[in-house]
C-alpha positions as CSV (number, residue, x, y, z in Angstrom):
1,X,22.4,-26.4,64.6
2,X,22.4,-24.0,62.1
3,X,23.8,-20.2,62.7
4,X,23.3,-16.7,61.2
5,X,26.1,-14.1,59.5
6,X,26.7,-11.7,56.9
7,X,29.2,-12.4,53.7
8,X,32.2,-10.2,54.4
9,X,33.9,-10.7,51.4
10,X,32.9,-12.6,48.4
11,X,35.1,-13.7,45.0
12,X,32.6,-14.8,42.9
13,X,35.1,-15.6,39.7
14,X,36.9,-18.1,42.0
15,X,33.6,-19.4,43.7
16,X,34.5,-18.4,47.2
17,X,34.1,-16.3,50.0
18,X,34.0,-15.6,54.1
19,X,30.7,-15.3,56.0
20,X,31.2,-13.2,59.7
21,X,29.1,-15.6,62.3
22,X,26.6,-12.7,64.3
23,X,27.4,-14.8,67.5
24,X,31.6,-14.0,67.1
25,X,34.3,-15.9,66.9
26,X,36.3,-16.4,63.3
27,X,35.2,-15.6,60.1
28,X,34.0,-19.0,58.1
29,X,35.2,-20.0,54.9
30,X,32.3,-20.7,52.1
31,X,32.4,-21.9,49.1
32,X,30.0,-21.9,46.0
33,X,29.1,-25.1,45.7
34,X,27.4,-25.4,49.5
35,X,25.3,-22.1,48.7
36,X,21.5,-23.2,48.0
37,X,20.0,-20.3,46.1
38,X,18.0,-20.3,42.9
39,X,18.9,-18.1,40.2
40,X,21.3,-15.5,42.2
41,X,25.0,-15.9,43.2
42,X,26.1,-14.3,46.7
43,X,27.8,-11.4,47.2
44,X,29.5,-9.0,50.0
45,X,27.2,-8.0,52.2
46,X,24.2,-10.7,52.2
47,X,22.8,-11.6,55.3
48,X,22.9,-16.2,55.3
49,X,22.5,-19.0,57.7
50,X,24.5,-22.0,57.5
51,X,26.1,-25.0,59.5
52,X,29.6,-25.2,60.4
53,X,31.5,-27.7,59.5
54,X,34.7,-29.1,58.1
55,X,36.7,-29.3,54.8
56,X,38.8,-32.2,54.3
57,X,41.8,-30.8,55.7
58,X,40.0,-30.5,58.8
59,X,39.3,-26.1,58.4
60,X,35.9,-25.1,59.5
61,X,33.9,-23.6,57.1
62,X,30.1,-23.1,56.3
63,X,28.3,-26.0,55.2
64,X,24.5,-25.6,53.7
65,X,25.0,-21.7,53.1
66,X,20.9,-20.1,52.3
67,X,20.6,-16.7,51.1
68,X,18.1,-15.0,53.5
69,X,15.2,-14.2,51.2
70,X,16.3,-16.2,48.3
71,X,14.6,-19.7,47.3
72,X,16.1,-23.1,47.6
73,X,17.3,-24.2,44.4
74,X,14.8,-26.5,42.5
75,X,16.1,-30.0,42.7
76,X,17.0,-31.2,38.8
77,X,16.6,-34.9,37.4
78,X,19.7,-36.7,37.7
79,X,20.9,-37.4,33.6
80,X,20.1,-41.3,33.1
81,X,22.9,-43.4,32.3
82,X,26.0,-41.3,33.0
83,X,28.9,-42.5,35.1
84,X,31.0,-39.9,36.7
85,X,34.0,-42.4,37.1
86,X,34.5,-42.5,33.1
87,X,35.3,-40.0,31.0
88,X,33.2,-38.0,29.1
89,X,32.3,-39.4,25.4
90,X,34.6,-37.9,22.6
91,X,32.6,-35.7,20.6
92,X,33.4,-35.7,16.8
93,X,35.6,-32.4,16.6
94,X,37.1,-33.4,20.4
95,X,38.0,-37.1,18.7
96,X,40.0,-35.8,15.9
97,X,41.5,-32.2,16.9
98,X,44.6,-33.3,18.6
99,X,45.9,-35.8,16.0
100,X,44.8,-33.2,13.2
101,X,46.6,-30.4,14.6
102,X,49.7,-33.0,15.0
103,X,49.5,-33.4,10.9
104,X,49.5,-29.8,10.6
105,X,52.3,-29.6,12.3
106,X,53.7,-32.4,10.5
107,X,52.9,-30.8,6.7
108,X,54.6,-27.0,7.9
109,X,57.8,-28.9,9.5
110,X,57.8,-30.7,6.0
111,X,57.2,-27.7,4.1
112,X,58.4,-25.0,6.1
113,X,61.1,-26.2,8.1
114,X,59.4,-25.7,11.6
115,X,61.5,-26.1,14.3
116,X,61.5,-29.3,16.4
117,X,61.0,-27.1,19.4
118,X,57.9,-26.7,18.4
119,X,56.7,-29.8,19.2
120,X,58.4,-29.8,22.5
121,X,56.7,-26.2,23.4
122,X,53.2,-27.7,23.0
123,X,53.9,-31.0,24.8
124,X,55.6,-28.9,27.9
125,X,52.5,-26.7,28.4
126,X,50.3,-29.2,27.3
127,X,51.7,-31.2,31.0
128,X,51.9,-27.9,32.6
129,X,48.1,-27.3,31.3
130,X,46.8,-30.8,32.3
131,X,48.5,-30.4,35.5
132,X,46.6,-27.2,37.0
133,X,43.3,-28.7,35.5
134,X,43.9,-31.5,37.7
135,X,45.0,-29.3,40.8
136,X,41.7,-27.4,40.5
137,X,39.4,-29.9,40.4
138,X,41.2,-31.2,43.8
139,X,40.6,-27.7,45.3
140,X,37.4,-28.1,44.3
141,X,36.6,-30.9,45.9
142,X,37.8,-29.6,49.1
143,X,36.5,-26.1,48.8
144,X,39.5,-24.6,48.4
145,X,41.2,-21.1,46.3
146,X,40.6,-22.2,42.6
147,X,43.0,-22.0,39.5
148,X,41.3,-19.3,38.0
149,X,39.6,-20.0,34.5
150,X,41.5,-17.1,32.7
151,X,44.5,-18.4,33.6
152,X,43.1,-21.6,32.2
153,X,42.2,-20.4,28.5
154,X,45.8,-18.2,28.6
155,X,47.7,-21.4,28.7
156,X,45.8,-22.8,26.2
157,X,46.0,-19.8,23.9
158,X,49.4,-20.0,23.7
159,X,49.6,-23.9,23.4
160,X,48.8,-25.7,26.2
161,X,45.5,-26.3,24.5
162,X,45.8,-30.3,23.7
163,X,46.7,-30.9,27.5
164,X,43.3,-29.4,28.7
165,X,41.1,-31.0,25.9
166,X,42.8,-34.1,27.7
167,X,42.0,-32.9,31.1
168,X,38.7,-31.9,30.6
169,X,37.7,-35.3,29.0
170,X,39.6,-37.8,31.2
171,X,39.2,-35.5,34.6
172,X,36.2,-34.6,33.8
173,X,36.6,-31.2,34.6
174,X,35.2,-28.0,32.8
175,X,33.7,-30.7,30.4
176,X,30.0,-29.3,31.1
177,X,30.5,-25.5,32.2
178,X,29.3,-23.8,28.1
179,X,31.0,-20.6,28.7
180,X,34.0,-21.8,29.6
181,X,33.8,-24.6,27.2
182,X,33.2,-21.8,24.7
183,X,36.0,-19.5,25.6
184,X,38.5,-22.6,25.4
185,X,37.6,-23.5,21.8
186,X,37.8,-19.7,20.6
187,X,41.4,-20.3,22.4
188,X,41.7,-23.3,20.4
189,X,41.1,-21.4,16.7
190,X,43.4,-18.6,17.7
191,X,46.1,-20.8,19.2
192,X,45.9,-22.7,15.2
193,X,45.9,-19.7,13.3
194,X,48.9,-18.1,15.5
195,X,50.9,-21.1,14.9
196,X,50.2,-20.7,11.4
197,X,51.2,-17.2,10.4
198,X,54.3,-17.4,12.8
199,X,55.5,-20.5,11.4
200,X,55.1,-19.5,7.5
201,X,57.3,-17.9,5.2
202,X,54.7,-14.7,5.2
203,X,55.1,-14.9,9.0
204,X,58.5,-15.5,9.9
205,X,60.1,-12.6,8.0
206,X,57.4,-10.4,10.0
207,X,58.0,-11.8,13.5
208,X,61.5,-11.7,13.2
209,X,61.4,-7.8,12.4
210,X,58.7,-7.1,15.4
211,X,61.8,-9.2,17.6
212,X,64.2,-6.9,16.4
């Protein structure tokens, strides 16, 4: 049986929101990916029906959430020959980026005298990185508050990059999304170039008299 409500609030950067049922009781949990509307995203104040259901942790939420007014999404092909349960194919920049930027590294500890703790800054956020990719995909499978993508492309602007190229290609998460696939590789360039001019002789000398 399906029911009637207005959105009271709605987060659209993390996906989420709560609908008010018209009949009473508790406001209902929604998220994004149970909304069937073509070519608009909700927002506070629409008037929806849904079905109530659960999430996997037993909460009721709205299931099947339609935008009064607003046409069904149109149903989309199904890309031949892809398996969701392997990772995505390396690409040719995705294949070699990690053990290039690992030579770098190498060449400016040989020339420059980097500091080890370098390398153990980018393998510590790269875990820390890898880690919240994997906790929001789980809260995305069970509807839940997301990891916000901003947060995301910080840690990997200041080094957790190599950890979420890893993510993304063996969780298969944020591996499709082109905005966010194009904010993380800007991240990428700057992340390289920072490294770069902080690490060199031109650099150091200035970082140092910025730190005091």
């Amino acid at each position: 049986m399906r029911s009637a409500g207005r959105i009271r609030t709605w987060k659209d950067d993390k996906g989420f929101g709560f609908i008010v049922p018209d009949d009473g009781g508790d406001e209902l949990f929604a998220h994004i990916s149970e909304v069937n509307a073509e070519g608009r995203r909700p927002s506070a104040g629409d008037r929806v029906s849904f079905a109530v259901g659960t999430d996997r942790t037993g909460r009721r939420c709205a299931k099947q959430v339609l935008l009064d007014g607003v046409p069904l999404k149109t149903a989309r092909p199904r890309a031949q020959g892809r398996d969701d349960t392997h990772p995505a194919q390396w690409g040719g920049a995705t294949l070699f980026v990690i053990p290039a930027f690992l030579v770098v590294m190498l060449v400016a500890a040989w020339l420059w005298q980097v500091p080890a703790g370098w390398f153990l800054l980018y393998l510590g956020l790269s875990v820390v990185t890898f880690g919240l990719y994997a906790v929001d995909k789980a809260q995305a499978a069970n509807n839940g508050m997301r990891v916000p993508e901003a947060r995301l492309h910080l840690l990997a602007l200041v080094g957790g990059w190599p950890g979420g190229l890893l993510a993304q290609q063996f969780l298969r998460h944020k591996s499709v999304k082109a905005s966010f696939r194009r904010g993380f590789w800007i991240t990428v360039a700057l992340n390289v170039l920072i490294f770069l001019f902080v690490t060199s002789p031109l650099g150091r000398p200035l970082v140092a008299h910025w730190l005091g």
